[in-house]
N, C-alpha and C positions, 0 to 999 in steps of 0.2 A: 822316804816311804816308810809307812810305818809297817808293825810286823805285827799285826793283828787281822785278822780275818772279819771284812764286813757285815759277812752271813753270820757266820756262828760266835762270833767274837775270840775264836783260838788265838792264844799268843803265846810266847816263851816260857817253856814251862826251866825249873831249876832241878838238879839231880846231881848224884857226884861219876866219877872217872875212877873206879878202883881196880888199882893193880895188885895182884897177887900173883906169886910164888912159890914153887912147889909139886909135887906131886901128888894126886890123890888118893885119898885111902884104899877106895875100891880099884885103883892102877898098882898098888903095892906101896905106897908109901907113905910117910907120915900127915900129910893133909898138906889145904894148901892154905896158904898166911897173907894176910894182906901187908904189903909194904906200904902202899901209898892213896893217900885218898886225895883228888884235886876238882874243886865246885867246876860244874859244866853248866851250860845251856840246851836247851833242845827246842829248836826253833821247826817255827810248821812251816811246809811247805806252802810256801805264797807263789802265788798266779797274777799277774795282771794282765785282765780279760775284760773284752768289749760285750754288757750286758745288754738287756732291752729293758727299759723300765718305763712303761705309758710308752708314750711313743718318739723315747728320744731311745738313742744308746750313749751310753756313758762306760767309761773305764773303773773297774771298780780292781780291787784287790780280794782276792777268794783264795782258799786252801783247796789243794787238790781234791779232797774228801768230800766238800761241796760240792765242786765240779759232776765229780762222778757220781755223785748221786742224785744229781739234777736238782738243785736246788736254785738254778740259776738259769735264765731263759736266752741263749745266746742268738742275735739278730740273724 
């Protein structure tokens, strides 16, 4: 299945994972440091849902954000 959204086309976006160390200045101490940075994904939430399209229903793959906001006309 793929991991892209048929309505909107959302798909995997990339970001990093950073850890830090420390306590902060405004807590009393000297700030916080980042130790580690590690590449992430951020995947959307996919749905596979029974649409209405003309007059058949077909399964499609939708993000939740579509759903709720009715862009999709379910049988």
């Amino acid at each position: 299945m793929s991991k892209v959204c048929e309505i909107c086309g959302k798909k995997p976006m990339t970001g990093n994972k950073i850890i830090r160390h420390g306590l902060e200045k405004a807590k009393g101490g000297i700030g916080l440091h980042t130790t580690g940075i590690t590449r992430r994904r951020f995947m959307p939430n996919l749905q596979s849902v029974r649409v209405k399209e003309g007059g058949t229903t077909v399964r499609r793959t939708v993000c939740a954000e579509c759903i709720r906001a009715g862009l999709i006309e379910k049988p």
